[in-house]
Structure formats: C-alpha cells, structure tokens
C-alpha positions in Angstrom: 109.2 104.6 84.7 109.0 100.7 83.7 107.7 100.2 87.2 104.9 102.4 86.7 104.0 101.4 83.2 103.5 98.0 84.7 101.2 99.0 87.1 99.3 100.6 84.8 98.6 98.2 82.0 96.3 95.1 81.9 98.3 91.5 83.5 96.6 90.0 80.8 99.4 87.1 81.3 97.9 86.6 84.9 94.9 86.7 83.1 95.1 84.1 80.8 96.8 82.1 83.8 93.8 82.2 85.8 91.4 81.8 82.9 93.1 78.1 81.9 92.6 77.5 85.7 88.8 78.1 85.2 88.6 75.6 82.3 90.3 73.3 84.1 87.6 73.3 86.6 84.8 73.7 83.6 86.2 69.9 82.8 85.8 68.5 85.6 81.9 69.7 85.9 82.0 67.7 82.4 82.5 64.7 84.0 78.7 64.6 85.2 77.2 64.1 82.2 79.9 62.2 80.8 79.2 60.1 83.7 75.6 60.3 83.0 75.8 59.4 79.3 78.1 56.6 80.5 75.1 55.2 83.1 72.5 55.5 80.5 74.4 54.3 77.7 74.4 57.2 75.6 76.3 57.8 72.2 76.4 61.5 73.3 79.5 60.1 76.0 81.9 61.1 72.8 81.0 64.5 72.8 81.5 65.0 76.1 84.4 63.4 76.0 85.9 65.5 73.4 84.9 68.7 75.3 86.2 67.7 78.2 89.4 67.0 76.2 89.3 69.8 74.4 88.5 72.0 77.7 90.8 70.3 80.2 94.0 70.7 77.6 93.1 73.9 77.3 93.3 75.1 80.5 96.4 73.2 81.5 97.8 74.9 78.5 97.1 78.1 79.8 97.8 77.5 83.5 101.6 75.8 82.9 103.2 77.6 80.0 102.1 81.2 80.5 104.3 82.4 83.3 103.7 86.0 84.4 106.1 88.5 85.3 104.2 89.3 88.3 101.0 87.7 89.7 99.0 90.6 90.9 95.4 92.2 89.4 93.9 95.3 90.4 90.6 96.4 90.1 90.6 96.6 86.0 92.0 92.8 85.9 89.0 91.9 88.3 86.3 93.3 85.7 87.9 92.1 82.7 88.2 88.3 84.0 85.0 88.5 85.6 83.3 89.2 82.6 85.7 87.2 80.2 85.1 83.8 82.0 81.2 83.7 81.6 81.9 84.2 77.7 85.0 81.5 77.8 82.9 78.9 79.6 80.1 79.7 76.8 82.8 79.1 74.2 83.7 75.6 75.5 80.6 74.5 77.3 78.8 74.9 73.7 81.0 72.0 72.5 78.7 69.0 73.0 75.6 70.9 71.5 77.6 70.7 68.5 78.5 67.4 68.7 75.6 65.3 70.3 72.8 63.2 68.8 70.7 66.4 68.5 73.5 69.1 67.0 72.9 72.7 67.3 74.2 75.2 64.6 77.4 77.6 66.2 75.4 80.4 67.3 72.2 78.4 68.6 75.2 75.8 70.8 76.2 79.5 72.0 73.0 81.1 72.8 71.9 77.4 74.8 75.3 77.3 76.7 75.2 81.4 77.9 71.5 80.8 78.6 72.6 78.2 81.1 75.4 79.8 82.6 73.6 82.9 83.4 70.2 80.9 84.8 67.8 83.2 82.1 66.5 79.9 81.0 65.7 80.4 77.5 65.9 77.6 75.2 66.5 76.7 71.8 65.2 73.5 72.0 61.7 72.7 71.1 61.4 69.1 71.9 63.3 68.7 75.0 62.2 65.0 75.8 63.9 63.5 73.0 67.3 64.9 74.2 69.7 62.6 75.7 70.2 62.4 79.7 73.7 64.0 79.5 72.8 67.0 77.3 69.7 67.2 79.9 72.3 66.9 83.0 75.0 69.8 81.1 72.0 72.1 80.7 70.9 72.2 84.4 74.4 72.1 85.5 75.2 74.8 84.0 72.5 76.8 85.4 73.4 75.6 88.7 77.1 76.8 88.4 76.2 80.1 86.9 74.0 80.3 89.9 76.0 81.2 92.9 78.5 82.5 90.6 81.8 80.7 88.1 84.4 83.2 90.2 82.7 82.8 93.2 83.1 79.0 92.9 86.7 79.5 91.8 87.7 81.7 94.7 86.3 78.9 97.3 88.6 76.2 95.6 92.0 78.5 94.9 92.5 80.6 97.8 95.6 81.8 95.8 92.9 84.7 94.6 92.9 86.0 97.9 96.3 88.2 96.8 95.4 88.7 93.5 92.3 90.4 93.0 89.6 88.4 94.6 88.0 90.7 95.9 87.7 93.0 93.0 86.6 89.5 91.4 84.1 88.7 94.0 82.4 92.7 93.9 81.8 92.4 89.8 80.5 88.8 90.2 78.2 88.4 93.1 74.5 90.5 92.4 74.1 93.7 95.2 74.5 97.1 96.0 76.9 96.7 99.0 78.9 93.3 99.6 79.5 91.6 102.6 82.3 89.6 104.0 80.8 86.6 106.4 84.1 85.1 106.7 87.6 87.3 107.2 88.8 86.1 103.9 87.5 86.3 100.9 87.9 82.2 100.0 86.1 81.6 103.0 83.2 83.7 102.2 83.1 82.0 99.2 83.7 78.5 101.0 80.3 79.5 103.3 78.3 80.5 100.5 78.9 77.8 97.9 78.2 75.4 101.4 74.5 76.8 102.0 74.0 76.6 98.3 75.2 73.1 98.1 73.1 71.8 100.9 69.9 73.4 99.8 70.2 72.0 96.3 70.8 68.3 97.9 67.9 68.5 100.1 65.7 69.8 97.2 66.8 67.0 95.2 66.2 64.4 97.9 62.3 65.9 98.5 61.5 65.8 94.9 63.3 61.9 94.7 60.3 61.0 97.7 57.4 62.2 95.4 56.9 61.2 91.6 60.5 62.1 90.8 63.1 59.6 89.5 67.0 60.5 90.8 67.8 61.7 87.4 65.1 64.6 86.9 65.3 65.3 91.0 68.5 66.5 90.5 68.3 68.2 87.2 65.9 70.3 88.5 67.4 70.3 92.0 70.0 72.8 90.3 67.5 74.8 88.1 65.8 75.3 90.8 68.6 76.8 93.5 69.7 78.3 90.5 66.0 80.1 89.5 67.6 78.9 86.0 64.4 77.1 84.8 65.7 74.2 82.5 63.2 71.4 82.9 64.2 67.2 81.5 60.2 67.7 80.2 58.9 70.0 77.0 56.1 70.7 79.3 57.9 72.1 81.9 56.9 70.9 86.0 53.1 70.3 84.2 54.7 66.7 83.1 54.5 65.6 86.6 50.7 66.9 87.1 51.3 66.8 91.2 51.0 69.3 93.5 53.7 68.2 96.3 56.2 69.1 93.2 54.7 72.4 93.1 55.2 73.1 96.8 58.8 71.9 96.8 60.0 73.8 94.1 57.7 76.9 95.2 59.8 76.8 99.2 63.0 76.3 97.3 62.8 79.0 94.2 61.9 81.2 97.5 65.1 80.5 99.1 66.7 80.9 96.0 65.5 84.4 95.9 66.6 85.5 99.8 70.1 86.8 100.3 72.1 83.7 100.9 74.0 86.3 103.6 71.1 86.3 105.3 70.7 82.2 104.9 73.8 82.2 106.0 73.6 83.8 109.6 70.4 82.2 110.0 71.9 79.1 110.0 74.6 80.4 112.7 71.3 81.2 115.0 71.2 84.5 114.0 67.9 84.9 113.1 67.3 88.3 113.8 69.1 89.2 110.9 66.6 87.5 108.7 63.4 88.8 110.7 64.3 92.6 110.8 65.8 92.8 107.5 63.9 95.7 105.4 64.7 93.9 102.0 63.6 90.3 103.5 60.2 91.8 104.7 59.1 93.6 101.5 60.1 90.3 99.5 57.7 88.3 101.2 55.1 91.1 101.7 55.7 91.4 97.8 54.6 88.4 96.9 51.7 88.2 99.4 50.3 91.2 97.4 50.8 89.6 94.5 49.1 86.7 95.7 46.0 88.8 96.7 45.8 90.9 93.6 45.6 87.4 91.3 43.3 85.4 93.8 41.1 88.4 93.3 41.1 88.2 89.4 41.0 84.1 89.5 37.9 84.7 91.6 36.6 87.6 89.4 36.7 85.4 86.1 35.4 82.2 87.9 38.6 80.2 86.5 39.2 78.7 90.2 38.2 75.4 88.9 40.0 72.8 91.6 42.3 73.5 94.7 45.4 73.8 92.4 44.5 76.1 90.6 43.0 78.3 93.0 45.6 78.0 95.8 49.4 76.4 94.7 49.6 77.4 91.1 49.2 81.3 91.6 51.6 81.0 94.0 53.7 78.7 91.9 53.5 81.3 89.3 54.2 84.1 91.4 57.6 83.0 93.0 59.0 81.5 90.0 58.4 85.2 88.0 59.8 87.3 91.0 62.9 85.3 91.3 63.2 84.9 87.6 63.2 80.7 87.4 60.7 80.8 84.7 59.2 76.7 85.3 55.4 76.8 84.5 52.7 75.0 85.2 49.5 76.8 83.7 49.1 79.2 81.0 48.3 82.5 82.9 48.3 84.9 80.3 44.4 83.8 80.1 43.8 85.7 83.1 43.7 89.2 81.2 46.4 92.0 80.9 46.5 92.8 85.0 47.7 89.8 85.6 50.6 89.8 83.1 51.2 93.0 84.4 52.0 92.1 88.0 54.1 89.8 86.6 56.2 92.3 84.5 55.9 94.0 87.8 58.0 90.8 89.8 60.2 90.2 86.3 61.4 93.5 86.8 62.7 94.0 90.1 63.4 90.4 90.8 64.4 89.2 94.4 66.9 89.9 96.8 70.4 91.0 96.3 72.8 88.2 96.8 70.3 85.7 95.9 70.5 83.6 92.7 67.4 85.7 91.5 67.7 88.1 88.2 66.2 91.6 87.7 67.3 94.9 89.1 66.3 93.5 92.6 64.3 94.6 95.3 66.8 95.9 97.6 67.1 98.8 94.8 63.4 98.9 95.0 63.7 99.7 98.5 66.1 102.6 97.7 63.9 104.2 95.5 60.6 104.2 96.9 62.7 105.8 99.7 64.2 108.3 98.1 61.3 109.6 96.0 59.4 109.8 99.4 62.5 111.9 100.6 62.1 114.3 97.9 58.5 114.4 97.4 58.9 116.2 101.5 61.6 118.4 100.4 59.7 120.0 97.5 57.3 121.2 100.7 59.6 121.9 102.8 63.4 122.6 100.9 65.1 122.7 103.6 64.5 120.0 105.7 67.4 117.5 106.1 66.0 113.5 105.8 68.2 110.6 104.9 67.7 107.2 103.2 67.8 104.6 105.9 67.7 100.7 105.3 67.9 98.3 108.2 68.2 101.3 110.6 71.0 102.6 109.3 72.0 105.4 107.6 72.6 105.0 103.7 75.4 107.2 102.2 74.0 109.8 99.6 76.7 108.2 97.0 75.0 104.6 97.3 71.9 106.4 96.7 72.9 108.3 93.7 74.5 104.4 92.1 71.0 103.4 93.0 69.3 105.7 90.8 72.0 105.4 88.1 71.8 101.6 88.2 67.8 101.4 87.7 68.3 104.7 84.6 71.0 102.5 83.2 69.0 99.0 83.7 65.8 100.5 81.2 68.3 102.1 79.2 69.8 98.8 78.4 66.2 97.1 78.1 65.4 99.9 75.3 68.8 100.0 73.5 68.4 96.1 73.0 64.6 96.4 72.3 65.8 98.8 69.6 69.0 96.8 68.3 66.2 94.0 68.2 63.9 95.4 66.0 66.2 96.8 63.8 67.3 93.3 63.2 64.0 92.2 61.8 61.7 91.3 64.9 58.5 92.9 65.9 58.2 95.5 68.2 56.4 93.5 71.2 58.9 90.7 70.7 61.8 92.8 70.7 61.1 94.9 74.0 60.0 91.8 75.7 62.7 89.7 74.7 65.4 92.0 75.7 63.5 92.8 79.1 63.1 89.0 79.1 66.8 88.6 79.0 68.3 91.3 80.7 66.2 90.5 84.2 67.8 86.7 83.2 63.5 85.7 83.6 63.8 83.5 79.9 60.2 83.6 79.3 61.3 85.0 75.6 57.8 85.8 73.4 58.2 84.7 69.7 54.7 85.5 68.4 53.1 81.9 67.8 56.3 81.4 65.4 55.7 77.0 65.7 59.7 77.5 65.3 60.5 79.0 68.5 64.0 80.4 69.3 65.0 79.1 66.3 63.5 80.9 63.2 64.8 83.9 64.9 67.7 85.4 63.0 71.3 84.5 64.1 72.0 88.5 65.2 69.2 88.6 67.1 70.7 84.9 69.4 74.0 87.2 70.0 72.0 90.5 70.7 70.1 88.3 73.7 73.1 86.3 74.2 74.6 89.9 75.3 71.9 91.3 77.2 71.9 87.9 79.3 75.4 88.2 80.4 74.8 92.1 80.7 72.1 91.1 83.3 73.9 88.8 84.9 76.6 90.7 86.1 74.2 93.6 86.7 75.4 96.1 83.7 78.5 97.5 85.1 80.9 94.7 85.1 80.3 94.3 81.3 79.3 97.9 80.0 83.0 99.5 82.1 84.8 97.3 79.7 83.0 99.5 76.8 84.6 102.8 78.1 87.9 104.6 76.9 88.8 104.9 80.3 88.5 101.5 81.5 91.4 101.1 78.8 93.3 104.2 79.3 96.7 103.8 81.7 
C-alpha cells in the first residue's frame, strides 16, 4: 500500500531538486550582463551581482540539501515543473529590475522578466535608450532562452532527465501537435536543436555586426530575433537604424525563426526533401506571399508607395515579424486602413510553424482545420462517405484531429475569458480583447489607447492577468490550464 501511495503522489522533493538545478543554470546566463555592465562600466554590475548571488545560492540550496526518496517523475511531475520553472525564472530574473539605475516596482520587474522569457515582447519601459547595456543584454537574453525553450535547454546539458521524466518535460515544453525525436535520446534531441538555434543566432549577429550595427546591439537583437521575442536596445524599435540591409536580415532570420527547427534540422543533414514537401512548410510561405499581395494592393490603392522601402521591404518586414509574432517595427501601418490590420490579426492569430520559436495557435493547426471542415462540408452531401485528414501524405488519426479542434475552442476561449477578466479590472473593451489576444499568441504589440504612460498606468491586476495569459500562450494552454483541474491533483 506505501508503494502505491508513492507512485501516486507528486515527487515534489525531485521537484524542488531539479528546480535549484534550473537556477543554477539561470546564474550563469547572469554572468552576460554582469559581464556586460563590467565592459561598459556600469553601476547596474551590483545588481546583477546580487541576483546572480541570490540565484546561484539558491539553486545549490535546492540541488544539495533536498535529497529524494526516489528520483523518478511521471507524466504529472513533467507538467507541474514545466510550468513551474518559467514562473521561478520570472521570480529571480526580475531581481535586477528592481535593483538597477532605472528600478521597476514588483509587479512591473515581474511582468518585464515573464515578457522576456516567453518572447511576447511587451514592455514596460518607455524610454528604452536610457537603460543601461546590461539591463539591455538581460532583456534579449531572456527572450532568447525562453526561445527554444528553459527545459529544453536543461535537458541538452543534464542528460540525467533522460530517466526522470524528460520526455514528459520535453512534450509540455516544446510548441506542436505531435513531437518528434531526431536523435534516439531525448538530451540529444535537445543537444541538435539548441545547436541549429545557436548557430543561426551567431550568424545573424555577425550579418548585422557587417552593416550599421555595433557588436553590442548585433547581438541583442541577434537573440530577439531567433527568438521572434522583439526586444530592441532603441525606443524606436529597427526604425533607429533607418537601413534597409537591417530590414532584410532580420526579415530571412524572423522567417527561420518561424520554420520547424525539425525541419531546419534535417535540412541541414541533406535532407531537403523534408523541407520542400512539407504541407505546413508550403502554406507558411504561400501564407505570407498572400499577405504580401493583399497589402501591396492596398499600398498601391492609397498611393502611400512613396520610395522602394516602403513599397517593397517594409510590407514584407511587417508581414513576417506579425506571423511569427517578433513584434520589431519599422513603420506605422495601422495608417493603411482596417484591411490591413486585419490581415495582420489574421498572421497574429495563427502564428508560424509548430516547433518554431513563433507564438499563436500555429499554422500546422490551421492546416487541420481547413481540412477537416472540407471533410465535413462533403459528408453533409454525401453521409456516408469515408474521407480522412491527411498531412504530409499520411494519414492523421481522428483523436489528433478532435485535440486540434479542442486546442483552437480552447485558444479563443482563453483570449475571451482574459479579455473579460481585463475589462472587469478597469480597461476598455478594445484594449482588453486586444491585449489579451496580444499576449496569449506571445505577438506583444499590447494597445493602450494613446495613454502617454504606456504599460505602466495600467493597473497592477491587469500586469498579472497578461503576465498569465503570456505563460498560458507559451506553453500552448494545456501545460498550464491541467494544473487547474481536480484531477491533475487527485491520486
């Protein structure tokens, strides 16, 4: 009977364990703008030398003096940490907001650091140039951690996780309907994926150090780029740099950042055929060539194709970094009349790829749907006919289907429940819908009415509403909404 009991409750022990393991990592991504502040000659340097203090005793803390009974974690342990670890790393990554030259209050240090970590890209501050170079550096790097994913990171670095749920850990992290293994363990998938990333984001950084770029802002947005975070070292966003060759760097690599790194993956093994005759692949790019078309024909219509940029790379610009949920601008486009904005809303919704960095319910899902609804559109002619789903050639299973539909109910279920919660907290209507569809597709391009405040002015509730539908997003609603259900807790 003890055996069983054990089985069935929470290792909250092994937990904690792996959690202080986390933070111990979380400390050592520190270092970078500590580093930074160190090279610039920043006073921020003590704040981030107390939170990587604080951190980095924490975690050893938690990883020597808790000692489990036994080290293994089923499927419940997976969601629980999975979920746990992107608030924890909020927690203690808002620690130099509080402390720096510039301090935020609590919940706006919280709001910044969870913004980061899940690459929505919202942003408290107003006057980003007069931050310091290592609150600049923490912000992107954040983004670019949260991007390819905090446990997916952790599983490439402590293959110990391959025995105790990994895998479990690596379903409720990484965005998708299906996931798949390229290597035969779990670490090594990770290993492969976090190697891709890696390299991208250096050669990203090394094309943008060529043009009008200093090192420092070529790699800051290096990794809110790779990431489709957003963070920019500029208040004005890539428009500081006025230059086109920025435009079409970032525009290539917010692209890849939105394509199954799977995919990337065997492309880069020769396997290119996987890339080519991939269904979801195809309609991303055919996607955005509509949506290309459809502006082009209104910039035309209006007669606001005024130069070569703005006729040719800044739609384009604009287009990529909505459908894969980056959120950099370059031009105001909500002068362009309500069809534009509602292409847009269009891409914010369903994102990119699955597996990608991207937010929003993807448009792998879009794929299943548009499917599906042709399926049954048929059978209400002809009821008996049998007809299946089929992505890639292959057969989809009726269950994956039916999660499909769930996921997308669910998904504008969640956008309305947090619209709702919104307004009852004292926002407007408009602002409280588009926020919360803002933050649960992880886009960040949050609406505040011509408030000259911004993020700020809005009441503290409201910063831990978003806060929530951010991580909620992020870990695509059922990773955080099980842990809300009597059975998730029930032996």
């Amino acid at each position: 009977m003890s055996s069983f009991s054990n089985t069935q409750r929470v290792n909250f022990p092994m937990l904690l364990k792996v959690l202080g393991w986390l933070l111990i990592i979380e400390s050592m991504f520190m270092a970078v703008p500590l580093l930074t502040c160190a090279i610039y000659r920043e006073h921020d340097f003590w704040a981030f030398l107390i939170a990587l203090a604080v951190t980095l005793c924490s975690g050893m803390l938690m990883t020597f003096c808790i000692r489990p009974t036994h080290s293994g974690m089923a499927k419940r342990e997976g969601f629980l940490l999975t979920a746990l670890v992107w608030v924890v790393f909020s927690f203690f990554g808002l620690i130099p907001f509080l402390l720096c030259d510039m301090p935020l209050r609590f919940t706006d240090a919280f709001f910044e650091t969870m913004s980061g970590f899940t690459t929505t890209g919202a942003s408290i501050y107003t006057d980003i140039d007069s931050l310091s170079h290592g609150i600049n550096m923490w912000r992107c790097l954040t983004q670019w951690l949260g991007g390819m994913g905090i446990i997916l990171f952790t599983l490439a670095v402590l293959p110990m996780l391959n025995h105790s749920g990994g895998m479990q850990m690596f379903n409720a992290e990484v965005t998708g309907i299906t996931h798949e293994k390229l290597r035969p363990r779990i670490s090594q998938t990770a290993k492969s994926l976090w190697m891709i990333y890696f390299v991208l984001t250096a050669l990203v950084c090394g094309l943008l150090w060529i043009g009008p770029m200093n090192l420092f802002d070529s790699l800051c947005h290096a990794f809110s780029t790779m990431s489709t975070g957003g963070f920019s070292t500029r208040t004005a966003s890539i428009g500081a740099w006025e230059s086109n060759y920025v435009k079409i760097i970032l525009t290539i690599f917010m692209f890849l950042g939105g394509v199954n790194f799977a995919l990337i993956y065997k492309a880069t093994h020769s396997n290119w055929k996987s890339l080519l005759h991939n269904d979801t692949f195809m309609a991303y790019i055919k996607l955005i060539i509509v949506a290309y078309l459809a502006v082009l024909l209104v910039i035309c219509h209006t007669g606001s194709a005024f130069s070569f940029s703005r006729f040719i790379i800044d739609p384009l610009f604009q287009i990529v970094t909505t459908i894969t949920s980056t959120g950099l601008t370059v031009a105001d486009f909500e002068t362009l009349g309500s069809f534009v904005i509602s292409v847009l809303l269009i891409l914010m919704f369903f994102g990119a790829c699955a597996g990608s960095t991207s937010g929003g319910a993807k448009i792998d899902r879009l794929l299943f749907l548009l499917k599906n609804t042709n399926n049954e559109l048929y059978r209400s002619l002809h009821p008996n006919a049998i007809r299946s789903v089929r992505i890639n050639g292959n057969v989809v299973s009726p269950d994956i289907v039916e999660k499909v539909i769930a996921f997308l109910c669910i998904y504008v279920m969640v956008i309305t429940v947090g619209g709702i919660a919104l307004s009852a907290c004292g926002m407007t209507l408009v602002d409280a819908f588009f926020n919360s569809f803002s933050c649960v597709s992880n886009t960040g391009l949050v609406s505040d009415t011509g408030n000259t405040g911004g993020l700020q002015v809005i009441p503290d509730i409201c910063k831990w509403i978003l806060s929530m539908l951010m991580l909620t997003g992020r870990l695509e609603l059922f990773t955080v909404l099980i842990l809300f259900t009597r059975a998730f807790w029930d032996k």
